[in-house]
Backbone as CSV, one residue per row, in Angstrom:
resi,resn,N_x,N_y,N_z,CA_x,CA_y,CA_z,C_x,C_y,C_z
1,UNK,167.534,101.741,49.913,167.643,101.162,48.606,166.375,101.505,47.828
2,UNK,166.490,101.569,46.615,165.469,102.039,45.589,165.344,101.538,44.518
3,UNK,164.082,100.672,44.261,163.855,99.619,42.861,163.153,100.417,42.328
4,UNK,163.367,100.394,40.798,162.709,101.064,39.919,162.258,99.919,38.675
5,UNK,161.075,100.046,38.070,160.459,99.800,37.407,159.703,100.453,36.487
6,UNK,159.522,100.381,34.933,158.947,101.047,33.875,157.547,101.756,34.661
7,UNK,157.278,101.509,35.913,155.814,101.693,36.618,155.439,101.777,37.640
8,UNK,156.490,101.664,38.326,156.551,101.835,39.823,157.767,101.862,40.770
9,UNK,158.115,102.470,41.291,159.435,103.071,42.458,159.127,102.666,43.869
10,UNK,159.695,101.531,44.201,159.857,101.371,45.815,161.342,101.465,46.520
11,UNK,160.543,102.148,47.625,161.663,102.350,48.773,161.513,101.669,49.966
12,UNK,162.929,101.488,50.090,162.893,100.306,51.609,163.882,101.155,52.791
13,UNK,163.386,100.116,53.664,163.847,100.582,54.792,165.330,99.372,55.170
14,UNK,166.313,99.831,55.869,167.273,99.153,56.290,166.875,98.148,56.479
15,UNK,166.353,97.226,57.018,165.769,96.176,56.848,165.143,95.259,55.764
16,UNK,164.790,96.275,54.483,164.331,95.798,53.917,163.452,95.314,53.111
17,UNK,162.523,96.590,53.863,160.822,96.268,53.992,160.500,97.513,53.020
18,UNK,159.674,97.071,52.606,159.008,98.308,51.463,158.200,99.101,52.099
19,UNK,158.612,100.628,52.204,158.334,101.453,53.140,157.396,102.500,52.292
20,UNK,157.679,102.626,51.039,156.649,103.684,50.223,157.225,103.067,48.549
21,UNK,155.686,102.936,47.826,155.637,102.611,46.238,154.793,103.604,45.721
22,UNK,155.712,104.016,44.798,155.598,105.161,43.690,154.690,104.782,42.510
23,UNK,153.771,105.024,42.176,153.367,104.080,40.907,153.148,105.291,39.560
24,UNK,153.259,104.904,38.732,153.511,106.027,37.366,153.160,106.769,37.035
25,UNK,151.371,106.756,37.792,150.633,108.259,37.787,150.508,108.825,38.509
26,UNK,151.592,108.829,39.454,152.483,109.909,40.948,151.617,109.866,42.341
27,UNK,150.600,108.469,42.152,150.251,108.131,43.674,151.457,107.413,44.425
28,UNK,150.661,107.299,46.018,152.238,106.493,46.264,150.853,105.759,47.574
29,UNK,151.623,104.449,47.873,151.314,103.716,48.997,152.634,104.165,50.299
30,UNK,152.308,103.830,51.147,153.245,103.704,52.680,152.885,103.043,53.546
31,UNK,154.258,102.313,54.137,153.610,101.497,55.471,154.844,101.740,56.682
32,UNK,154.145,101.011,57.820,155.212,101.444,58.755,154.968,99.957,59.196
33,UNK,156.202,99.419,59.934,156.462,97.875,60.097,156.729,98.391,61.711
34,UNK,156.439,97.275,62.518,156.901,97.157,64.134,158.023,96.790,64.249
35,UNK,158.755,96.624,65.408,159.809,95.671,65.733,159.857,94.098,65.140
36,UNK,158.640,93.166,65.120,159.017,92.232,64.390,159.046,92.479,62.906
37,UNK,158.930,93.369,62.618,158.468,93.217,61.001,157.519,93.355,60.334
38,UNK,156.256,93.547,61.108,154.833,93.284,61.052,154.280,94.339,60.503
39,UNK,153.572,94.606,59.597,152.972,95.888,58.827,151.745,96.748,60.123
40,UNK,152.068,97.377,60.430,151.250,98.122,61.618,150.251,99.442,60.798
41,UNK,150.819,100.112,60.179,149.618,101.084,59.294,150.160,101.347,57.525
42,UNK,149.199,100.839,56.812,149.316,101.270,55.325,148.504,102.162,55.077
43,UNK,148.749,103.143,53.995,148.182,104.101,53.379,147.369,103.548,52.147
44,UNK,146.247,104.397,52.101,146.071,103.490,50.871,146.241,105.038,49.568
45,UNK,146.128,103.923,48.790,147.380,105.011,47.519,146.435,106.098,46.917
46,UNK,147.200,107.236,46.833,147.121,108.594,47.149,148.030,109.424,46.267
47,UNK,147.676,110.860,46.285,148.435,111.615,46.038,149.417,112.026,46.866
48,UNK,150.635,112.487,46.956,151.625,112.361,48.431,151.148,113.968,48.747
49,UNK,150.463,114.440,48.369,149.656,116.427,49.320,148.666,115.807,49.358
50,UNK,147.890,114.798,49.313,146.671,114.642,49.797,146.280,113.900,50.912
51,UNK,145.469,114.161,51.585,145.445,113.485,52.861,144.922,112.037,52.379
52,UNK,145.148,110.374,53.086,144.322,109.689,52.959,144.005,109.003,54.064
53,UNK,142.899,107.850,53.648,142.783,106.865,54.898,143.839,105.372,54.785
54,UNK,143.578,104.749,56.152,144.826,103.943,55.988,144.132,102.630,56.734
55,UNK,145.071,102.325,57.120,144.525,100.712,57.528,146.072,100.411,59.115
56,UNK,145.639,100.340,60.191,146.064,100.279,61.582,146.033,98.463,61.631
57,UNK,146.668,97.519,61.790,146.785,96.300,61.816,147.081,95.515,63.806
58,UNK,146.027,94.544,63.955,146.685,94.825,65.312,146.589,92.830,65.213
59,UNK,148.021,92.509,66.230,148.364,91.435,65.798,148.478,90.295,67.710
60,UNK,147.887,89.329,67.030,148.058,88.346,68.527,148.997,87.757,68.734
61,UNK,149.536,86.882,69.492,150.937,86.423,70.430,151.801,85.614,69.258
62,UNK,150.426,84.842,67.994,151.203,84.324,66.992,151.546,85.350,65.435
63,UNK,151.248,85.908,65.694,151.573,87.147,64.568,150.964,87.373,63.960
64,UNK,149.015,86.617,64.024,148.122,86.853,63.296,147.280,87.969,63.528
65,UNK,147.325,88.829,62.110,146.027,89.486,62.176,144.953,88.815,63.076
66,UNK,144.533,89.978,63.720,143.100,89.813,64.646,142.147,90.427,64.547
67,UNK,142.539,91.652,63.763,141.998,93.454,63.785,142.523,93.940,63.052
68,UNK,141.682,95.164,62.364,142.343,96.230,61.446,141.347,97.413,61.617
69,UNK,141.722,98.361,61.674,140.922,99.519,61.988,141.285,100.479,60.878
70,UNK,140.179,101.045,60.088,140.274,102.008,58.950,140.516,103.487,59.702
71,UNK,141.538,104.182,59.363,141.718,105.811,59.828,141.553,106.764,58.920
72,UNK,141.274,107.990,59.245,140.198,108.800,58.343,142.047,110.136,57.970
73,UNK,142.210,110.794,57.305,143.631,111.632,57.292,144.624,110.643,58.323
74,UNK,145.198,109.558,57.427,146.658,108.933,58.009,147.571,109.650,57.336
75,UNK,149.026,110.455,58.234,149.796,110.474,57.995,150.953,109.963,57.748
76,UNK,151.635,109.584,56.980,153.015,108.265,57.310,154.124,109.581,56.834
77,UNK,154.930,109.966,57.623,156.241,110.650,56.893,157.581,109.699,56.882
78,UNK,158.131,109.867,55.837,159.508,108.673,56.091,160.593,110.013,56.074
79,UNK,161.444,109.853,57.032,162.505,110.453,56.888,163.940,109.822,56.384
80,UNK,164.832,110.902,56.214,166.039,109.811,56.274,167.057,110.568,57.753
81,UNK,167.117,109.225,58.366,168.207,109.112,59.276,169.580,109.228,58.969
């Protein structure tokens, strides 16, 4: 599914989850969610040919952030299934 706005374009994943946002001057954010749902790595917003850094999320038994680790060239590709 695909919301559009005078300013920004998000795409979701079957579930639901906002998987990549488009914003009007053709950067984009991305994230990838775990099995519960849980945001595991975001991009931070970028040109989509440019490499960026991202943010790795690591979560304890109650679903809280505990950790986040900054990565130097994160890739996120979304395909379609």
């Amino acid at each position: 599914m695909t919301l559009r706005t005078p300013s920004t374009t998000m795409l979701y994943d079957p579930r639901g989850q906002n998987i990549q946002t488009t914003y009007s001057d053709g950067t984009i954010t991305r994230t990838v969610y775990d099995a519960k749902g849980r945001a595991v790595y975001t991009t931070d917003r970028h040109l989509p040919a440019d490499d960026t850094n991202g943010t790795y999320y690591i979560y304890d038994a109650l679903d809280r952030v505990i950790e986040t680790r900054r990565h130097k060239d994160l890739v996120i590709t979304i395909t379609d299934n």
